[in-house]
N, C-alpha and C positions, 0 to 999 in steps of 0.2 A: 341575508343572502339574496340572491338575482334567482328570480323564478318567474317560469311564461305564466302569463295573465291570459290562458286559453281563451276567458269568454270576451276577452276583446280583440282576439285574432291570434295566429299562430306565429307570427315574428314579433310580437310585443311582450315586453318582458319587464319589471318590475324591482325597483329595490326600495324597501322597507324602513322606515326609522323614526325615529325623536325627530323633530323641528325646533333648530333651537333658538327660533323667535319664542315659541312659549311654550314646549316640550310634549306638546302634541304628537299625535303617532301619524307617520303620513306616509304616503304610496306616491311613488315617482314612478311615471309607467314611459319606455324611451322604444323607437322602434329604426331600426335603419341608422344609428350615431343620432339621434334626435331627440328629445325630450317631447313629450307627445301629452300627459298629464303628470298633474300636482295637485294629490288630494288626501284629504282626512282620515280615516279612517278609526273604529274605534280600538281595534287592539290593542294592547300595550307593549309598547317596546322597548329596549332598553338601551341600544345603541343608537348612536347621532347620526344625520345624514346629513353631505353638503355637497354642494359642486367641487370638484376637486381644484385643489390650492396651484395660484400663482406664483411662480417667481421671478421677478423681474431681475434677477441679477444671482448668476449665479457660476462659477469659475470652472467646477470641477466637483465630484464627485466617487466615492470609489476606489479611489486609483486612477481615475480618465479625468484629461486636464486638456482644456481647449486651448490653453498656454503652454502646452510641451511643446519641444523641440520637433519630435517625432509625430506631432497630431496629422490626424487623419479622419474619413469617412468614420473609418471602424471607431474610432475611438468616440465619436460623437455617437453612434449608433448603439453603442454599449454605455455609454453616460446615460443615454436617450429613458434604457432599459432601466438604470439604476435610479431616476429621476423620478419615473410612474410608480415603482415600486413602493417608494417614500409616500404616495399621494401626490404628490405634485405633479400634475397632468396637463400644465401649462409652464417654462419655463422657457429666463433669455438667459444665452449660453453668451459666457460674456467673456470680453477679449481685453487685456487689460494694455498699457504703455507698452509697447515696443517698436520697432522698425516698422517701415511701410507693407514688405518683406514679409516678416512674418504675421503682421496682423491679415495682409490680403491670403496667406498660408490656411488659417486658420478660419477663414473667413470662406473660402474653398471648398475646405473639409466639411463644413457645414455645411452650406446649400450640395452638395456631393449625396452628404447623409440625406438629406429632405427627398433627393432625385432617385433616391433607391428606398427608399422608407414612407410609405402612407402614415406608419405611426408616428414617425419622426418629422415629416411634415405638420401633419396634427397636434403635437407636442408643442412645435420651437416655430412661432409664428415670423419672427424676426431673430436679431441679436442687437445687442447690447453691447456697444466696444466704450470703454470706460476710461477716457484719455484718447491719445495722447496729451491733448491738451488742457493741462490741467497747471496747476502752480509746481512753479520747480524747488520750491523752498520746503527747507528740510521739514518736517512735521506735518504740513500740511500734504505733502506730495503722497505720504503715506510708503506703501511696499513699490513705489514705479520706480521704474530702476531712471536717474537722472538724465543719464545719456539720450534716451529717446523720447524726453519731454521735448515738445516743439507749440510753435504756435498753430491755429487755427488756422485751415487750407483747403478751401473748397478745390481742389482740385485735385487734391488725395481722396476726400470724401467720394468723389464723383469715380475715381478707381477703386473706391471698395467696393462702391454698387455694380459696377462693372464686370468686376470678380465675383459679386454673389448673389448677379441677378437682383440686386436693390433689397436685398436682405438686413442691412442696416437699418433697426427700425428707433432703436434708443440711443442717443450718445451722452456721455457723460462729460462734461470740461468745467473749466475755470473762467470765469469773465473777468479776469484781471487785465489782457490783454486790449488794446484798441481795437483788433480787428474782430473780437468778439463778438458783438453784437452784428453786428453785421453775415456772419458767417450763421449765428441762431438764427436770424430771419430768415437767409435763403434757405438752411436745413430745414427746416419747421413748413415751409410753402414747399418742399415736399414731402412732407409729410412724416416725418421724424420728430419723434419725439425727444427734446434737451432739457437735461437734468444739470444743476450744477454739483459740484462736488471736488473734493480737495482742491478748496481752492481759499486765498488768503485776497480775495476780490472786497473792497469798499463795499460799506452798505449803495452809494451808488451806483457802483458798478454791477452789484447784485439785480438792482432794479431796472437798472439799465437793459442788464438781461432777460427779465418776465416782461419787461416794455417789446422786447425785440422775439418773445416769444416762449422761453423758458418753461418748462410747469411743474417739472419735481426737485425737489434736492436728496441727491442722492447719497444712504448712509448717515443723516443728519447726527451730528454730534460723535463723528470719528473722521478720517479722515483730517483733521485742524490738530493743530498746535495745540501741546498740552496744553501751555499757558496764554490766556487770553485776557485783554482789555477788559474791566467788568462790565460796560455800559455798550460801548461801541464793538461791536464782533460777528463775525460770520452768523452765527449759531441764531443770536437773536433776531438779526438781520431776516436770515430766512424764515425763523420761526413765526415774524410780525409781518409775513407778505402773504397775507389772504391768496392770492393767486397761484399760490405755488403748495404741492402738494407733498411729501416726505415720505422716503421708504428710511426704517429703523432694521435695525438688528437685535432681536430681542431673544439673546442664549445669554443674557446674562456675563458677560465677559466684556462684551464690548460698551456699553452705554449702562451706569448701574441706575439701580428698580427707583433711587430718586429721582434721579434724572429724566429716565423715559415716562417717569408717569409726570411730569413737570412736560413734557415736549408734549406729550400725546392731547393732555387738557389745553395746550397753547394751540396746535396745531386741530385739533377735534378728532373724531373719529372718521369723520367720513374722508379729512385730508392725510388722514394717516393710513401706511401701510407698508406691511414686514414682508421681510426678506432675507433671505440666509445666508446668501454674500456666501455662501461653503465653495472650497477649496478642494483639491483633488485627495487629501489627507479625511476627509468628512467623509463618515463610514466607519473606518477603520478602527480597530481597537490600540487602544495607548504604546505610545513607542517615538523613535525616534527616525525621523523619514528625509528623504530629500526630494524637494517640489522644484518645479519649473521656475516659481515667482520668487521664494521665502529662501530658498537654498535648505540650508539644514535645518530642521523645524522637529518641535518636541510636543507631543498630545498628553497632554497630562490626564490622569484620570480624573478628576474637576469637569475635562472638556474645556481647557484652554489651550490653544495652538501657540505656542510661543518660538520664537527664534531659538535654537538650543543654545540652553547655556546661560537666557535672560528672559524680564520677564515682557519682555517687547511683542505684543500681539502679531503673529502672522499669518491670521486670514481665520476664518469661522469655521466650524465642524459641525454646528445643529442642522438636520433638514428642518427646513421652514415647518412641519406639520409640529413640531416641538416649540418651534418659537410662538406657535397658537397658543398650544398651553403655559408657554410660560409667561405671555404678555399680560394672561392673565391674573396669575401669580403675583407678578412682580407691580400691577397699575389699579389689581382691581376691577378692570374691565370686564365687563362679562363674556360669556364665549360666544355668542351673536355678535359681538362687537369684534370681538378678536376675530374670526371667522370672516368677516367684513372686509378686513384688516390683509387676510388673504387671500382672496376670493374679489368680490366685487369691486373693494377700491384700484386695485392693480387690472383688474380683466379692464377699468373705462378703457388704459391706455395699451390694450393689446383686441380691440375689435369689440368691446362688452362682451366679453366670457365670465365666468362667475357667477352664472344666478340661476337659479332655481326657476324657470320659465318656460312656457312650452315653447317649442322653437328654436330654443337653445341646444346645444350640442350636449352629449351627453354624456358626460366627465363626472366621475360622482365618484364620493367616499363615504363609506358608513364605519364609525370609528367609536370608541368610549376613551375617556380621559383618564389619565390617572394622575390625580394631583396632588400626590402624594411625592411623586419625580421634580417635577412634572412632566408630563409626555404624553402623547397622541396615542392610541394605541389603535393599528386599523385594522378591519375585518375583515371587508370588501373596494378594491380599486374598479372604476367603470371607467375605461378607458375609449371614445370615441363610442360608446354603448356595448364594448365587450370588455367579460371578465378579467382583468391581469392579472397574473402572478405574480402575487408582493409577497408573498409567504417564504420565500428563500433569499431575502435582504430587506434590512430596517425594517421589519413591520412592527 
């Protein structure tokens, strides 16, 4: 629990926990949204404590979908809510393939929410629009609806910022294109971060793209074609480019526990890192729903979101703070690693958030595991250095 630390002043306040570099008990003391100390103590405790988790990519939640037709402020302001709740106290609200039109729509509605919301500001540093430009080929293209796959345009780009006050901070595309490269470098010199993903691009067209600027691959090992080349292919391609770093989706549905502990050893820990990719159905209990992207989509109790009627993946349901514990589950990794994983390797590319520092902002989660699910289970959310109420969703 958050309790004042009187004898080091009266707006200084205190949450308690395990460290789980080596399970030491330690006192985080934060004053003003600020982390102010980080230290030892001898008591014992028994819940975990971290900076609260990143998510670099993330659709919808709840019920609220930054891809609806109908989006707005509200909707982003109430996603906003349901997002700190999970723990996840840094997230990019992400905009998937469509019209110019609706992505500038949605695009709107967010910087709207930021302008009326200090929390909401503080939350959602940037966005993440994920496409348009991406491969238009079936498997690889993934859920983009084909119609408003286009190539790369600095000149739409340059009207998103415009609409969202340069709120574009990550984009997602395909460097299969010739005008690719060219369009990563000038995105990147300002200051955007480009990820690749669904995309059926050449190993050098791949490299062509970390040459011109590139640094994550985004979703690695979904998004592509069932079936692949054994030697020559996307997958290895990115995985053998030291330069480039990989968010994973680790709910166990999307990428199976061989594979991810095979990418994560290729890739290391510190270039690795999870992400929930969750969908406006994520939350909710088992049923059969209709979403913005998926159309009519079935939640199975498993926790598979599938197309109804097959068994064709349509979009993720774990909050990231689940995909901690079960990275570990399913690779082995231990939970300092996994922690890492959501936390500090995602904050490099959102300002260095994520750590445990003084100076740092003051976002903290004190939680215990239960790996017997597996799943996060939280106590305490420290939101900008006040308490939030997670106790009435996902906790």
């Amino acid at each position: 629990m958050m309790r004042p630390a009187n004898e080091r002043g009266a707006n200084v306040e205190v949450l308690r926990g395990r460290n789980p570099l080596d399970g030491t008990s330690i006192e985080v003391s934060f004053e003003g949204g600020v982390l102010t100390d980080v230290r030892q103590r001898s008591h014992e405790e028994h819940g975990w404590i971290s900076s609260g988790l990143i998510d670099l990519q993330v659709n919808g939640y709840g019920g609220e979908d930054v891809n609806a037709e109908d989006v707005s402020a509200e909707t982003v302001l109430r996603f906003t809510e349901k997002m700190l709740a999970t723990g996840t106290t840094t997230f990019l609200p992400t905009v998937i393939t469509s019209s110019e039109q609706k992505i500038a729509k949605a695009l709107r509605a967010i910087a709207e929410a930021r302008r009326r919301s200090n929390v909401a500001a503080g939350a959602i540093p940037c966005v993440h629009v994920e496409g348009p430009h991406i491969s238009p080929v079936e498997g690889y293209r993934g859920a983009h609806p084909l119609e408003h796959v286009r190539k790369p345009n600095l000149q739409e780009f340059e009207r998103w910022q415009e609409v969202s006050g340069g709120l574009v901070g990550l984009i997602t595309l395909s460097p299969h294109s010739p005008e690719a490269a060219e369009y990563i470098a000038a995105v990147t010199k300002r200051g955007v971060v480009v990820a690749l993903g669904h995309t059926n691009a050449s190993s050098e067209e791949i490299r062509k793209a970390v040459d011109a600027g590139a640094k994550l691959s985004t979703h690695l090992g979904n998004g592509t074609a069932a079936l692949l080349p054994r030697h020559s292919n996307v997958v290895w391609t990115q995985l053998a480019e030291d330069r480039l770093s990989a968010t994973f989706i680790a709910d166990g549905q999307h990428v199976p526990a061989d594979a991810l502990k095979v990418m994560v050893r290729a890739k290391g820990v510190k270039r690795s890192i999870l992400i929930s990719d969750a969908v406006s159905v994520a939350g909710n209990p088992p049923g059969v729903y209709e979403t913005a992207v998926g159309g009519r989509v079935e939640l199975h109790e498993s926790g598979r979101l599938s197309l109804a009627g097959t068994e064709y993946l349509a979009g993720a349901v774990l909050p990231l703070k689940d995909g901690v514990a079960r990275v570990c589950a399913m690779t082995g990794i231990s939970l300092v690693q996994a922690l890492a994983m959501a936390t500090v390797n995602p904050g490099r590319f959102v300002g260095g958030r994520g750590v445990l520092e003084v100076g740092a902002r003051a976002d903290l989660i004190r939680f215990t595991v239960d790996e017997m699910v597996p799943a996060m289970k939280l106590e305490t959310v420290i939101v900008g250095g006040k308490t939030w109420d997670h106790a009435s969703c996902c906790s």
